[in-house]
NUMIDREN-736044 format. One record per residue (C-alpha): x, y, z. Coordinates in steps of 0.02 Angstrom, whole numbers. Each point is the difference from the previous one (the first is absolute). Layout:
N
<c1:X c2:Y c3:Z>;
...
REM end
This chain:
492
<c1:5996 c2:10714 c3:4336>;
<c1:-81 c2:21 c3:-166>;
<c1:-102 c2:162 c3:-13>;
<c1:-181 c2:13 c3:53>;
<c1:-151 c2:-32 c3:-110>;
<c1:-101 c2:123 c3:-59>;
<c1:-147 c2:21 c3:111>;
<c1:-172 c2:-45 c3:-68>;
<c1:-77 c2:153 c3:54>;
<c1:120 c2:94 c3:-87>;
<c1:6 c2:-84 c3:-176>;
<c1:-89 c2:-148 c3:1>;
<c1:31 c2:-32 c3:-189>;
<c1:212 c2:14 c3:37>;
<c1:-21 c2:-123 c3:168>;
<c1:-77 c2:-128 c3:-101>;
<c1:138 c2:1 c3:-139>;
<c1:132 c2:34 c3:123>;
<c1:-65 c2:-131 c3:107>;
<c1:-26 c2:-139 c3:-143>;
<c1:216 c2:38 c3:-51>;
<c1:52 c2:4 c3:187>;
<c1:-90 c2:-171 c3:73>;
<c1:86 c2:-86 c3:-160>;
<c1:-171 c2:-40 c3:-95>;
<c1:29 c2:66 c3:-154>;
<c1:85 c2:121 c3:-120>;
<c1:12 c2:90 c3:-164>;
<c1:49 c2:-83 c3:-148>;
<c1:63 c2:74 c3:-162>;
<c1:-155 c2:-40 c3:-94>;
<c1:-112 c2:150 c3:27>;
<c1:-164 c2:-50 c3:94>;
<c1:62 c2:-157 c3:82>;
<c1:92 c2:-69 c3:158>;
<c1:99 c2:-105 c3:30>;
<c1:-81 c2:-104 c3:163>;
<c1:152 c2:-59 c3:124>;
<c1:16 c2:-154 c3:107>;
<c1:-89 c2:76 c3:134>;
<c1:-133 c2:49 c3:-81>;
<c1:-46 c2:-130 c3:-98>;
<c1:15 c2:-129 c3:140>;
<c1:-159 c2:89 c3:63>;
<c1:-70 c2:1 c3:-161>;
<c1:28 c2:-183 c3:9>;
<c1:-91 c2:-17 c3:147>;
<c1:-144 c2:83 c3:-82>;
<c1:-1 c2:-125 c3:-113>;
<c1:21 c2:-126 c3:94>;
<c1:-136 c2:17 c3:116>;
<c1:-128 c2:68 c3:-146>;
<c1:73 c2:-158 c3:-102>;
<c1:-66 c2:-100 c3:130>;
<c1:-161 c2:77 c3:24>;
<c1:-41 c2:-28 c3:-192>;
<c1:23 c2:-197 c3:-7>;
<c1:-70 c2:3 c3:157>;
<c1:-173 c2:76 c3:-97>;
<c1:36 c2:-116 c3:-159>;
<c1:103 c2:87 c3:-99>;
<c1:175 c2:-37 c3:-89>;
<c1:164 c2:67 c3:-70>;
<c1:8 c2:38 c3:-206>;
<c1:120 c2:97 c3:-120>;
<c1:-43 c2:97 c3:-145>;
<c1:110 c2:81 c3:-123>;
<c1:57 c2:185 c3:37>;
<c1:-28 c2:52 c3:-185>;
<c1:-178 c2:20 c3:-78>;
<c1:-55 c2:22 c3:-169>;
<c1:-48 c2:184 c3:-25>;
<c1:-162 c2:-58 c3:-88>;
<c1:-55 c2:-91 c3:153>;
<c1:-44 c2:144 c3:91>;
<c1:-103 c2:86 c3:-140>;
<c1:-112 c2:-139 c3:30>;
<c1:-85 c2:86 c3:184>;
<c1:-23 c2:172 c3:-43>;
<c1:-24 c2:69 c3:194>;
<c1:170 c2:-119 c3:16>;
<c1:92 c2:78 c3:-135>;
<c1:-48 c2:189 c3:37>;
<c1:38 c2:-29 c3:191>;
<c1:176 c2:-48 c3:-8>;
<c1:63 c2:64 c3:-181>;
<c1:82 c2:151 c3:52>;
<c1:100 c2:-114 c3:115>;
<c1:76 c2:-146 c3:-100>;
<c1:182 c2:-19 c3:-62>;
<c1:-8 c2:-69 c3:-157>;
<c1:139 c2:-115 c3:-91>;
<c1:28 c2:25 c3:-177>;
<c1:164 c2:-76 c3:-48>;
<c1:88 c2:-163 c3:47>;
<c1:181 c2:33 c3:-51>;
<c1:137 c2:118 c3:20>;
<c1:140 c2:35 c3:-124>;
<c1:168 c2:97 c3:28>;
<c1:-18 c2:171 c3:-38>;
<c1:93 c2:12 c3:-205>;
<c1:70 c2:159 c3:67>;
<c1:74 c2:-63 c3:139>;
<c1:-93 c2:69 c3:141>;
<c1:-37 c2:-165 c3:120>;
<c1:-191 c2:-89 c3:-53>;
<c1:-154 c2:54 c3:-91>;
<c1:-162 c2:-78 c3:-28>;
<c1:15 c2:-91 c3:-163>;
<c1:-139 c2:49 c3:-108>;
<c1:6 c2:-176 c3:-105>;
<c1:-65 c2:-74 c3:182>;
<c1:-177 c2:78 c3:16>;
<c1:-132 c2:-117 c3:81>;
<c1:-152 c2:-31 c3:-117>;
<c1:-122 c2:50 c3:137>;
<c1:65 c2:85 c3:142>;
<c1:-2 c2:-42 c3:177>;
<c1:-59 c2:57 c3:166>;
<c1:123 c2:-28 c3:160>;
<c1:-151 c2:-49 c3:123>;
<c1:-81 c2:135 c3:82>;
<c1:-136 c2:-130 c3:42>;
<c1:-39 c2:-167 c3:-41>;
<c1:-188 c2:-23 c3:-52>;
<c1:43 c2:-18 c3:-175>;
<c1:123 c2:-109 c3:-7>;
<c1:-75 c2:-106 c3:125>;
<c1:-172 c2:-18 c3:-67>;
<c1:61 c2:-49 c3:-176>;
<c1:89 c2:-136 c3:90>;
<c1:-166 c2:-41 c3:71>;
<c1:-93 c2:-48 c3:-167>;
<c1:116 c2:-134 c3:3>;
<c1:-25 c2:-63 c3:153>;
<c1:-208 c2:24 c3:20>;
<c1:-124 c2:-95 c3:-88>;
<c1:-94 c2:-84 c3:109>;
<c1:-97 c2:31 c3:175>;
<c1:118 c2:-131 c3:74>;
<c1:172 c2:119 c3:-40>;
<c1:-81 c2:117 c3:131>;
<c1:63 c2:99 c3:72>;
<c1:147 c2:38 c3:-37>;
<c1:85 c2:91 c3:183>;
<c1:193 c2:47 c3:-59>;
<c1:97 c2:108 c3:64>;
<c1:170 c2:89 c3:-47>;
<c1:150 c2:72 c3:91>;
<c1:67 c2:130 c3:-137>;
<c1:69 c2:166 c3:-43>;
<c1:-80 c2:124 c3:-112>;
<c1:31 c2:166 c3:-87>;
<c1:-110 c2:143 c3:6>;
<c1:94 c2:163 c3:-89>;
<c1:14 c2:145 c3:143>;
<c1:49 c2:162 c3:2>;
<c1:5 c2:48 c3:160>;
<c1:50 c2:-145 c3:126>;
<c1:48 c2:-33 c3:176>;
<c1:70 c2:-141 c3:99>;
<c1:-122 c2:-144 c3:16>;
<c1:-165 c2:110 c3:-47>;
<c1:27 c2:23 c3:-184>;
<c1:122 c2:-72 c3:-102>;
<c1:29 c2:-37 c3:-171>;
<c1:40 c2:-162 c3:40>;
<c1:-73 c2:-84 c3:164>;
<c1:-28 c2:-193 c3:54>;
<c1:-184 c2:-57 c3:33>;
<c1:-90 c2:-159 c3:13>;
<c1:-164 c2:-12 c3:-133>;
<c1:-140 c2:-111 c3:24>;
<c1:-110 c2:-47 c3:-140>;
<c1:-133 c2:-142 c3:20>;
<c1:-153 c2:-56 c3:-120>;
<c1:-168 c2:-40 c3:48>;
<c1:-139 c2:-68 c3:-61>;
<c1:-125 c2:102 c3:82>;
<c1:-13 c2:188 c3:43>;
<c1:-37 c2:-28 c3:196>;
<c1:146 c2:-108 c3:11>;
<c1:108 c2:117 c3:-95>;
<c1:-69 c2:159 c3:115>;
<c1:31 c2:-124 c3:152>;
<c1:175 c2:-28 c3:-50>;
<c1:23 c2:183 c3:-21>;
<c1:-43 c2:30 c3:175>;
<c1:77 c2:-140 c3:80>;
<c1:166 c2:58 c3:-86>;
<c1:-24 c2:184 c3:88>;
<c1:-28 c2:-109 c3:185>;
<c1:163 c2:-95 c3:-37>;
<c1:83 c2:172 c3:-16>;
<c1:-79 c2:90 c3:141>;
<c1:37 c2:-141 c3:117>;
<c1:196 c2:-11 c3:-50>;
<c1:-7 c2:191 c3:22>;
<c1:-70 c2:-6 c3:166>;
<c1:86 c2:-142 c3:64>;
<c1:177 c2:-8 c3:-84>;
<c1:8 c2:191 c3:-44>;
<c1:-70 c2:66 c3:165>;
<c1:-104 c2:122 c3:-115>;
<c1:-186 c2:15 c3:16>;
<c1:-76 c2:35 c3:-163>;
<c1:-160 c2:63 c3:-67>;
<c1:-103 c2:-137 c3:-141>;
<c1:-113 c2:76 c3:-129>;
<c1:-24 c2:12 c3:-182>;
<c1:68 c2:129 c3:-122>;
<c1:-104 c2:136 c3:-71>;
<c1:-27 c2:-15 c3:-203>;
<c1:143 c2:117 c3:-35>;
<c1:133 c2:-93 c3:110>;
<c1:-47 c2:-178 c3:-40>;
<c1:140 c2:-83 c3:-95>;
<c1:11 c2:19 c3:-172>;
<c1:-136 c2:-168 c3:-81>;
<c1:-77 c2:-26 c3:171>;
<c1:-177 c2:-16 c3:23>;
<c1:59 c2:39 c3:202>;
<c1:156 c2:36 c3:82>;
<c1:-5 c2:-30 c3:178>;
<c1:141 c2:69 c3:104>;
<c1:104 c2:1 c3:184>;
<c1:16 c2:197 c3:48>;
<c1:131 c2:23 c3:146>;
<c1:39 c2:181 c3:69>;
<c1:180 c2:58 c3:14>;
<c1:91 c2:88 c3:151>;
<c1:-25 c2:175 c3:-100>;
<c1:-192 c2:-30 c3:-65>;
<c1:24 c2:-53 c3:-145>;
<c1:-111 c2:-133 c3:-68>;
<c1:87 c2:-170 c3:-65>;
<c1:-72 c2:-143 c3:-131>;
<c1:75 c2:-151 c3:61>;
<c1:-88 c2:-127 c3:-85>;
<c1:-115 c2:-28 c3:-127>;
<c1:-118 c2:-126 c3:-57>;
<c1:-108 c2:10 c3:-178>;
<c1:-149 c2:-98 c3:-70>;
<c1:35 c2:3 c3:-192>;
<c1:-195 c2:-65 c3:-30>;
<c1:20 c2:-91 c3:-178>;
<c1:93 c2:151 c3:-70>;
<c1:176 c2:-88 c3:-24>;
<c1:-95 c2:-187 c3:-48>;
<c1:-97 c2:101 c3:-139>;
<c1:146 c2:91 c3:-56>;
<c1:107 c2:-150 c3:-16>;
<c1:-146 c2:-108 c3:-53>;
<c1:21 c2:-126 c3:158>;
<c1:-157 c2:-102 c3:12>;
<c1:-51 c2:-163 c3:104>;
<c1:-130 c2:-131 c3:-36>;
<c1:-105 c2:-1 c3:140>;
<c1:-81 c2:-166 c3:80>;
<c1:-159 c2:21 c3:-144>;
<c1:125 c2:39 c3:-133>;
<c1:-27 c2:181 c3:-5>;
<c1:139 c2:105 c3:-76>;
<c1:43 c2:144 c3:166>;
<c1:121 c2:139 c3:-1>;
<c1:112 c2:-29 c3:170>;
<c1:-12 c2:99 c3:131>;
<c1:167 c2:84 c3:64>;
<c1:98 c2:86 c3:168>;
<c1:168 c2:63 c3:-7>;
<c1:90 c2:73 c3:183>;
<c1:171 c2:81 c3:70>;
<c1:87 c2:66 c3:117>;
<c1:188 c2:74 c3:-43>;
<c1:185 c2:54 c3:85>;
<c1:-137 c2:126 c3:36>;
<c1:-25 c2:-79 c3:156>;
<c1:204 c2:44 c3:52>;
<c1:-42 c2:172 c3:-16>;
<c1:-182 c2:-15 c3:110>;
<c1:100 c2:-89 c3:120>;
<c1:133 c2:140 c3:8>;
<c1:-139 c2:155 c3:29>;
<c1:-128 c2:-103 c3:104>;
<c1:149 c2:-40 c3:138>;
<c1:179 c2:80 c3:-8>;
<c1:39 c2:142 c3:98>;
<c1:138 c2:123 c3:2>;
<c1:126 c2:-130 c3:90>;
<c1:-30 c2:-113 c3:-163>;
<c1:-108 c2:-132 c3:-58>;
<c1:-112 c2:-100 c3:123>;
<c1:-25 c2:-178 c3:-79>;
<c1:-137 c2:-111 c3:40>;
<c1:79 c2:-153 c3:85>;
<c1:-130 c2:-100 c3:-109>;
<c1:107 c2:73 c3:-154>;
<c1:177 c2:23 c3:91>;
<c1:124 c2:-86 c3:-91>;
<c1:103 c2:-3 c3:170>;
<c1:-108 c2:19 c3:132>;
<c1:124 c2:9 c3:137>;
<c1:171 c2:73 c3:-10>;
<c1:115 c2:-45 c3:156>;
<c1:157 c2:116 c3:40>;
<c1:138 c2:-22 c3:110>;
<c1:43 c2:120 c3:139>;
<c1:177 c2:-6 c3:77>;
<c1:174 c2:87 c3:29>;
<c1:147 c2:-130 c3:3>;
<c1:26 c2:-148 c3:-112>;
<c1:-11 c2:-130 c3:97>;
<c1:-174 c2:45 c3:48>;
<c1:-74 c2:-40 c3:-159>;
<c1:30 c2:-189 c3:-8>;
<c1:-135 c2:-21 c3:155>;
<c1:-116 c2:114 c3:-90>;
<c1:23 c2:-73 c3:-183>;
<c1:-55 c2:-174 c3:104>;
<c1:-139 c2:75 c3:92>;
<c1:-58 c2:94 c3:-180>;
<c1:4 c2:-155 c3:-96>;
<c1:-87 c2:-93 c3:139>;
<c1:-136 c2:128 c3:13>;
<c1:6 c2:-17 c3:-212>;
<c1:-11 c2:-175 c3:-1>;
<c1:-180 c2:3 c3:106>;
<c1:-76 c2:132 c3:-77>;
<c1:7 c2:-57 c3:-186>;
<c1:-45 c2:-176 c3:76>;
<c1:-179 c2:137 c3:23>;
<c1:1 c2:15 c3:-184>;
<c1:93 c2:188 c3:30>;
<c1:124 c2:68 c3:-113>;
<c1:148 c2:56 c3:85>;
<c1:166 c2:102 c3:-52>;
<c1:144 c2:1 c3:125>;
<c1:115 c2:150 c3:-34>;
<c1:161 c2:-44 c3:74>;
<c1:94 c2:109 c3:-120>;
<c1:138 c2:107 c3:97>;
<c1:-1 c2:114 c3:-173>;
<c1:-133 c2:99 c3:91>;
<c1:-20 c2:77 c3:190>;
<c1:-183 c2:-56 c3:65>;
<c1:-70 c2:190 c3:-22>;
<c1:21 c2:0 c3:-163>;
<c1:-86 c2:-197 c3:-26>;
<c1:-152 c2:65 c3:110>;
<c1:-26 c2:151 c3:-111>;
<c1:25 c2:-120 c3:-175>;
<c1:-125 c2:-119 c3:75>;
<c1:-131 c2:126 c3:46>;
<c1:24 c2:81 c3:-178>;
<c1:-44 c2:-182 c3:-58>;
<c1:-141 c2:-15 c3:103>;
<c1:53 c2:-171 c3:69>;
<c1:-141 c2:-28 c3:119>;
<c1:102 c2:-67 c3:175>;
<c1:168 c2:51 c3:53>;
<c1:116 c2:-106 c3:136>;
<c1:136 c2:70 c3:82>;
<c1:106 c2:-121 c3:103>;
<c1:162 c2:51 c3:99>;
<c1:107 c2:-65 c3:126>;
<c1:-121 c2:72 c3:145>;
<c1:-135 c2:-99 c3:-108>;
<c1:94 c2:-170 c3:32>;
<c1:-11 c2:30 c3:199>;
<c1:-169 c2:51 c3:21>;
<c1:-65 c2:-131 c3:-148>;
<c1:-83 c2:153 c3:-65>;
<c1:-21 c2:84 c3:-188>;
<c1:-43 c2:171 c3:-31>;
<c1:-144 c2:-9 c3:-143>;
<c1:-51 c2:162 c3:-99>;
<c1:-146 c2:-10 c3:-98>;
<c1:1 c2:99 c3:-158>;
<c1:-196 c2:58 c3:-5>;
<c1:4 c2:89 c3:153>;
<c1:217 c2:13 c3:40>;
<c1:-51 c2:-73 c3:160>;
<c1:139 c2:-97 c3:90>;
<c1:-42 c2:-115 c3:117>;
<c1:95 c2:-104 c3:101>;
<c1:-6 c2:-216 c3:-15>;
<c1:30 c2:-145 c3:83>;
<c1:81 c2:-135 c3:-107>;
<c1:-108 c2:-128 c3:72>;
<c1:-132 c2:-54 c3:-161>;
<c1:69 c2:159 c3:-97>;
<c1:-71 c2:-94 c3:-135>;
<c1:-181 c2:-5 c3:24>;
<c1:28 c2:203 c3:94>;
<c1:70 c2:55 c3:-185>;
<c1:-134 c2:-86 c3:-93>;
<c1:-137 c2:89 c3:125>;
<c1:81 c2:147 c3:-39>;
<c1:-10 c2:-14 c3:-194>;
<c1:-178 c2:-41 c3:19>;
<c1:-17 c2:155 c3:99>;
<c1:98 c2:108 c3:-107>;
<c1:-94 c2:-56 c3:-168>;
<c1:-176 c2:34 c3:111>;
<c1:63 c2:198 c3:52>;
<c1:47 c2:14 c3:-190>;
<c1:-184 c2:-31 c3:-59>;
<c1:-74 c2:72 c3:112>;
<c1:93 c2:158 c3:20>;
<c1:-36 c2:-6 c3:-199>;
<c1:-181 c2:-37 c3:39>;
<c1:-13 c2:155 c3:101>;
<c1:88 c2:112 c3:-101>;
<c1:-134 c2:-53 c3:-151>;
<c1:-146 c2:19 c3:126>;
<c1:64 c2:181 c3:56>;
<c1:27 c2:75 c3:-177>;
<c1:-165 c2:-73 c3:-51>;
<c1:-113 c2:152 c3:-35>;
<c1:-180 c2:36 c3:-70>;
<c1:-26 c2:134 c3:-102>;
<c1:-194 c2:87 c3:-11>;
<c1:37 c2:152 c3:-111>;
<c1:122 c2:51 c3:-143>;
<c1:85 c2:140 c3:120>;
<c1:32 c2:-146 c3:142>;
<c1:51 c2:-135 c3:-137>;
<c1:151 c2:140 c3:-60>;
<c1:52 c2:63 c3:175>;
<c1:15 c2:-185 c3:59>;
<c1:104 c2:-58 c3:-163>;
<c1:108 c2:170 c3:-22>;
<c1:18 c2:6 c3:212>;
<c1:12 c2:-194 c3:65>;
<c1:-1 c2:-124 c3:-132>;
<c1:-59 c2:-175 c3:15>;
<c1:-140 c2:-98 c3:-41>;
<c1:-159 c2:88 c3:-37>;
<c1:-175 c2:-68 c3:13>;
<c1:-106 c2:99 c3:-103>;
<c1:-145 c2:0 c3:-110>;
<c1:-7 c2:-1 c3:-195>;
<c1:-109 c2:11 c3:-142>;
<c1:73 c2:-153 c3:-93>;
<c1:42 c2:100 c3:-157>;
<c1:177 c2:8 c3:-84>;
<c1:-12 c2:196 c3:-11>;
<c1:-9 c2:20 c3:169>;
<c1:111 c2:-127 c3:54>;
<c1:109 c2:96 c3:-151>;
<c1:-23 c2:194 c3:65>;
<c1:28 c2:-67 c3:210>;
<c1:177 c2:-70 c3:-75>;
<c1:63 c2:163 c3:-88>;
<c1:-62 c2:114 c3:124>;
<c1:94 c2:-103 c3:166>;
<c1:95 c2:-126 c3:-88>;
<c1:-113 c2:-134 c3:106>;
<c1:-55 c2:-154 c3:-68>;
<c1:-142 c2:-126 c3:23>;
<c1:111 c2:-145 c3:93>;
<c1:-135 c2:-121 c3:-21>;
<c1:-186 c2:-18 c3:41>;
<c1:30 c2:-112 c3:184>;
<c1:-85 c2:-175 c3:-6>;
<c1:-41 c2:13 c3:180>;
<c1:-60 c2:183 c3:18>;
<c1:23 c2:70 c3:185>;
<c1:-112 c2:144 c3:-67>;
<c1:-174 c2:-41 c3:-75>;
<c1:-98 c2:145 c3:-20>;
<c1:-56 c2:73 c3:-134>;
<c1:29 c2:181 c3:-61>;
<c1:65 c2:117 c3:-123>;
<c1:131 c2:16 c3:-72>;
<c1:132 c2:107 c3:60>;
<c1:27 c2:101 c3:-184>;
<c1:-139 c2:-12 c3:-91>;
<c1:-138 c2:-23 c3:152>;
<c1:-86 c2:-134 c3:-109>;
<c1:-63 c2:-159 c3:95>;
<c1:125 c2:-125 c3:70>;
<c1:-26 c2:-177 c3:56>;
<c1:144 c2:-30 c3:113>;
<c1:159 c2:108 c3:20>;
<c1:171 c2:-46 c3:-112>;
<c1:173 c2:8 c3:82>;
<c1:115 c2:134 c3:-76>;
<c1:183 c2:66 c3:25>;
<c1:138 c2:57 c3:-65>;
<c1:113 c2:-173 c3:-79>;
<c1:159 c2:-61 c3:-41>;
REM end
C-alpha cells in the first residue's frame, strides 16, 4: 500500500500538496509557477463548468472569445486598472526567433521587435471594452451579457497548486448596461449565481458581501465577493463580482444614444470565479484518507469492485456488476466498474477513497446468494449493507444524502469558527489562537484596516450583505465609531 498522507493537523500546507499529486489531480510542470492539471482533475473542473455554464444562459448570458494578447497602451488608458495589475503582467516583445550565429540552439532575434508591445491577459476589461465601441451605439444594442471561458496570466512569485498560479483557467463575465441600477443589479445577481452553485454543487456555504476600498479590484467602483472558510481557518475568495460604473466606457470612449438622443457613457460589470474553486473544494472537504468529492461534482460518482477468490467466480459477478451498472446510469449516475485483476481489492478501496469517489460497491460470491451489496460511503466510511432490490433509486438517496452531510457539516464548521471580537486584545487572541471568521467592528479607514493587517496578518474578507450582527460600536483599534462590524481573517 502506498504510504500514508500527511496528516492535516500536522502540516496542513504538505497534505494539501501531497494530497493534490496522490488523488491524480494535478502536478508540476517544468514551467515555474504553473501545473499541469491531469485527467482527473480537470474532469471536475469540467463539471464546474458545466454546471456554472448552465447557470449563465440560464440568466441570459452567452459564450465569447477574445484575443490572449493586448496592446500595452490599452491599459494606460484606466489608471486604478493599470496600477492594480502592472507588477503582474508578462509582456511580449518579440515575434521571431533566429538560430543562435554562435551556435548555441535559439535566441530572440532582435530584427523581430513588436512596434507596441503586448500584454498576455491578466484580465480582460480592456480588450473587451474596445471591442465594445464597436458594437454599442444605440439603446437597442443593450445590454450586452457575454461571457468567456479563458485562461489568463498573472506573473507570481510565490505559487501553489490551484490557489496561485502564474497561469490558471477562469471564466470572465463582462456585460454593458445602459443604466447604473441595472448594472449594480447585474453585479449582484452575478454574486447569487455563484453563491448558489457553491452551496448547491460545491457543498460549501459561503459568506456574500462587498470588498472594502483597498481590496476592491483594480477599476471597480465595487467588488463584491463569495468568502468560504477552510478546514485550518483560513479565509478563501472564491468568487468575485465588480461594478465598473462608467470607468471602462469613459476610458474607451463607449457611448449609446439613448431613446431622446442623448449621448451616455455605458454602464459596466465584470465577474469570476477560477481553478480556485479546485483548491476550495480540496480544504473545505478532504480529509486525511483523501479527497471527499461532492457527488454533484464527482466525475464518477460510484466506483463498483469485485470481491472474489477463484476464477470462475467472477463471470457471475462481472454479470451481476454490469446489471447493477446498467440501472444505475439509467438514474443519470456515473459509474466505473473496476474489474482489473492488476490490483487486489485493498489496494482499489484505498485508491478510491484517496479519490474521494463518493459510493463504493463491493460484490462477491456471498453477495450473489444473499442478493446483497456491501455499500461504503466515502463522507462518513460507513458501510452498510444492501439489498439489490431498486439499488438504483437506494444509491441515488444516498448521493442526495451524502451531498446534504457535506454542506452541512461545512455549514457547521463556518457557524462554529464564527467569532465576534469587542476589543483589540480579544480580536488578536482569537486570530493568533483559533482562526476563522471574525465579526468585528471598524472605523472604515484604510490606515486602520492597513495597521490590523501588519500587526496579525488578518484581512477585511468583505463587509457581509446580510449582517448577522447589527450593532453599532467602536472600533476594535482605533475605538472610533462603527456602524456595523466587518468580517476579518487570516486568507489564502
Amino acid at each position: 500500500m502506498a504510504k500514508a498522507l500527511t496528516r492535516r493537523e500536522e502540516n496542513y500546507s504538505k497534505w494539501y500538496n501531497d494530497l493534490i499529486i496522490r488523488s491524480g489531480l494535478a502536478e508540476y510542470s517544468a514551467v515555474r509557477g504553473c501545473m499541469v492539471i491531469k485527467p482527473y482533475g480537470f474532469s471536475i473542473w469540467e463539471k464546474m463548468q458545466s454546471a456554472l455554464d448552465k447557470m449563465f444562459k440560464d440568466t441570459g448570458h452567452t459564450n465569447a472569445y477574445f484575443p490572449l494578447f493586448i496592446p500595452k497602451s490599452f491599459f494606460s488608458r484606466e489608471a486604478s486598472h493599470v496600477e492594480g495589475f502592472a507588477k503582474e503582467c508578462a509582456v511580449v516583445t518579440h515575434y521571431r526567433l533566429k538560430n543562435d550565429p554562435s551556435g548555441k540552439g535559439i535566441v530572440v532575434d532582435e530584427s523581430a521587435k513588436l512596434e507596441e508591445e503586448l500584454i498576455v491577459r491578466p484580465t480582460s476589461e480592456t480588450i473587451i471594452w474596445d471591442t465594445y465601441r464597436n458594437w454599442i451605439q444605440s439603446y437597442r444594442d443593450l445590454p450586452i451579457l457575454v461571457n468567456q471561458w479563458a485562461n489568463v496570466v498573472r506573473w507570481e512569485m510565490r505559487t501553489r497548486f490551484f490557489l496561485r498560479t502564474t497561469e490558471f483557467l477562469w471564466q470572465e463575465g463582462h456585460t454593458a448596461h445602459a443604466t447604473e441600477q441595472e448594472a449594480l443589479d447585474e453585479a449582484i445577481k452575478m454574486l447569487d449565481v455563484y453563491g448558489d452553485f457553491a452551496y448547491n454543487w460545491m457543498a460549501m456555504p459561503v459568506v456574500k458581501g462587498t470588498k472594502s476600498p483597498n481590496e476592491r479590484f483594480a477599476g471597480a467602483c465595487e467588488t463584491y465577493s463569495i468568502e468560504a472558510l477552510m478546514q485550518d481557518g483560513k479565509a478563501l475568495q472564491a468568487g468575485t463580482s465588480h461594478f465598473l460604473g462608467q470607468n471602462f466606457a469613459k476610458a474607451f470612449d463607449v457611448k449609446f444614444a439613448t431613446k431622446t438622443g442623448a449621448l451616455e457613457y455605458v454602464w459596466a460589470t465584470s465577474w469570476g470565479v477560477s481553478t480556485r474553486l479546485m483548491g476550495a473544494l480540496i480544504m473545505m472537504h478532504a480529509d486525511d484518507n483523501g479527497l471527499i468529492i461532492p457527488p454533484k461534482l464527482a466525475p464518477i460518482q460510484v466506483v463498483i469492485v469485485p470481491i472474489y477468490k477463484k476464477e470462475e467466480q467472477l463471470s457471475l459477478i462481472n454479470e451481476k456488476a454490469f446489471e447493477i451498472k446498467k440501472a444505475l446510469e439509467a438514474q443519470g449516475i456515473s459509474v466505473k466498474y473496476d474489474n482489473d485483476d492488476s490490483q487486489k481489492p485493498g489496494w482499489k478501496f484505498a485508491e478510491y477513497e484517496m479519490k474521494g469517489i463518493p459510493v463504493r460497491i463491493a460484490i462477491g460470491p456471498r453477495d450473489l446468494d444473499n442478493n446483497t451489496v456491501e455499500v461504503s460511503r466515502r463522507d462518513t466510511l460507513e458501510k452498510t449493507i444492501y439489498q439489490q432490490t431498486n439499488i438504483d433509486i437506494k444509491i441515488q438517496n444516498l448521493l442526495d444524502q451524502i451531498q446534504g452531510n457535506l454542506v452541512q457539516k461545512a455549514a457547521n464548521f463556518t457557524d462554529d469558527n464564527s467569532r465576534t471580537a469587542n476589543s483589540w486584545q480579544e480580536f488578536q487572541t482569537i486570530i493568533n489562537e483559533k482562526g476563522g471568521f471574525v465579526y468585528a467592528h471598524w472605523d472604515g479607514t484604510a490606515e486602520t484596516e492597513q495597521a490590523i493587517k501588519e500587526a496579525t496578518k488578518a484581512t477585511i474578507r468583505c463587509i457581509p450583505l446580510k449582517n448577522k450582527y447589527h450593532d453599532t460600536g467602536n472600533c476594535i483599534y482605533s475605538g472610533k465609531p462603527s456602524q456595523q462590524r466587518v468580517i476579518f481573517a487570516r486568507a489564502y
